[in-house]
C-alpha positions, 0 to 999 in steps of 0.5 A, spaced: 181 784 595 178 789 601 182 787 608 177 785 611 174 780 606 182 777 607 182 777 615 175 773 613 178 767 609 184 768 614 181 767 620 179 759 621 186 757 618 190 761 623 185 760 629 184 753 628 191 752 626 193 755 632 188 752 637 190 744 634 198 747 635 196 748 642 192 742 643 198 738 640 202 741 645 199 739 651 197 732 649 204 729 646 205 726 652 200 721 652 201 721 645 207 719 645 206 713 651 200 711 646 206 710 641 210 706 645 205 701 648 203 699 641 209 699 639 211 696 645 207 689 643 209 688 637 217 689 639 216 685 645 211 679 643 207 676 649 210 680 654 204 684 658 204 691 655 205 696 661 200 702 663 199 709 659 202 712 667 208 706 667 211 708 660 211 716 662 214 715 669 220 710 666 221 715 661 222 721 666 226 717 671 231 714 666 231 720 662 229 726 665 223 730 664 224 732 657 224 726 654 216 726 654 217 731 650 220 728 645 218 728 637 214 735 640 217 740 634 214 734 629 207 734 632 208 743 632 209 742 625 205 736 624 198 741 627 201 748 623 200 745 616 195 739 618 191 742 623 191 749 619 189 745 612 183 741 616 179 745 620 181 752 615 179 748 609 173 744 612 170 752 614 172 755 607 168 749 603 162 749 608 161 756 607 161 755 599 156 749 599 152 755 604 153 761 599 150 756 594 144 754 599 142 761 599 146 762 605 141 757 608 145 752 613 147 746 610 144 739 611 149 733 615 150 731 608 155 736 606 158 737 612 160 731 611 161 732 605 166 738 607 168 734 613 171 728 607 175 733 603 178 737 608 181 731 612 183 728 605 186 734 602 189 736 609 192 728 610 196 729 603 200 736 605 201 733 612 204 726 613 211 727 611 210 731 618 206 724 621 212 719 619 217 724 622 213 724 628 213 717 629 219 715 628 222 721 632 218 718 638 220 711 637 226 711 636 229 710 642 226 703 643 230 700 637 236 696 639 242 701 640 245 699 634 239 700 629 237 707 632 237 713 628 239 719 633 234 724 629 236 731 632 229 733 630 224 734 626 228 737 620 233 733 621 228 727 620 225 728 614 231 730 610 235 724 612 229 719 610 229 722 604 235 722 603 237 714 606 231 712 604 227 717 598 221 721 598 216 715 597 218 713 604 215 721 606 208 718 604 209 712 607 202 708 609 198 715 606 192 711 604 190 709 611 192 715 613 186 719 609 181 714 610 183 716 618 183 724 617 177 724 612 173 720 619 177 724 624 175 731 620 167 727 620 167 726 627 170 732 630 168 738 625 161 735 621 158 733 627 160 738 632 157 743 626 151 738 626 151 738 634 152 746 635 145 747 631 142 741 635 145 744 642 142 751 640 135 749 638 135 745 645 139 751 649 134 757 645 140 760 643 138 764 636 147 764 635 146 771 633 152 774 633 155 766 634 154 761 638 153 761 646 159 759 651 154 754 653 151 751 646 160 751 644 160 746 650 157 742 648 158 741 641 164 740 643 163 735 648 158 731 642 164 732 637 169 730 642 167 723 642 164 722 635 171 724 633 174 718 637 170 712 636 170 715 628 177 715 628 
């Protein structure tokens, strides 16, 4: 295969996997607080849940700056298999189903279509790093004598394993595609959807790709169809 048809097909899967590394990096903290006040309810029944800034700051008075930073290496792991597979493999087939059209663009429907089985796909390589991720970000709020005191990512997935088998890697792995199909939908179909909408309005011919301004608001329209779709 030519070099340059290999950095072609390489090149969504490690940009896109590396830009939803560094997105994961910089929102774990609010990940992690969103974590806690679901779990938060459910461990404390009547009770009033305490605020996203209350749940950081408690953290970080009690335990330091680092703890906000918990299960991180888990969420970095998550996104360089999850978030390569899903934004890498939804490119690859959009591109096919074009190839098949013609080279023409694509209508909504396979774009989603795309959308579907990439987050699906993705979904199944990637929740054994989701389970590790919860329970490395939950585990200090169990009662002392019932916490498991993982020391990292690694040595979460292997202990669940070994204590409680593979199936309990793959736990909730249902849901879980139903969530990445409508995650992959709302954020990466209709951010392609968006873009051409964006570019006919702008008068962006997309040449040699998109302008700065019509990614910028497909961004921002892909951003809240990703949220309320998921």
């Amino acid at each position: 295969m030519p070099e340059n048809k290999a950095a072609k097909i390489a090149e969504p899967f490690v940009c896109g996997g590396t830009a939803a590394t560094m997105a994961s990096i910089a929102i774990h903290p609010m990940d992690l607080a969103k974590v806690r006040m679901q779990l938060f309810g459910q461990l404390n029944p009547g009770k009033p849940v305490p605020g996203f800034s209350t749940i950081l700051t408690n953290m970080v008075k009690s335990d330091g700056i680092t703890s906000i930073y918990k299960g991180v290496d888990a969420a970095i792991g998550r996104q360089l298999v999850y978030g390569t597979a899903r934004i890498g493999l939804h490119r690859a087939i959009s591109d096919e189903f074009k190839k098949r059209n013609d080279g023409k663009p694509i209508n909504f429907g396979m774009k989603t279509l795309s959308g579907m089985l990439s987050g699906s796909i993705a979904v199944c390589i990637g929740t054994p790093f989701d389970i590790a991720l919860v329970r490395l970000q939950s585990d200090s709020m169990a009662p002392a004598a019932e916490r498991k005191n993982y020391k990292n990512v690694m040595d979460a997935l292997t202990r669940t394993v070994k204590e409680e088998g593979l199936a309990a890697l793959y736990k909730g792995l249902a849901p879980n595609i139903l969530r990445g199909m409508s995650m992959n939908v709302g954020q990466l179909a209709c951010y392609d959807q968006a873009k051409e909408m964006v570019a006919k309005l702008l008068n962006d011919p997309m040449t040699n790709g998109p302008a700065f301004t019509t990614q910028i608001g497909a961004s921002l329209v892909a951003g809240f169809t990703a949220g309320t779709f998921s």
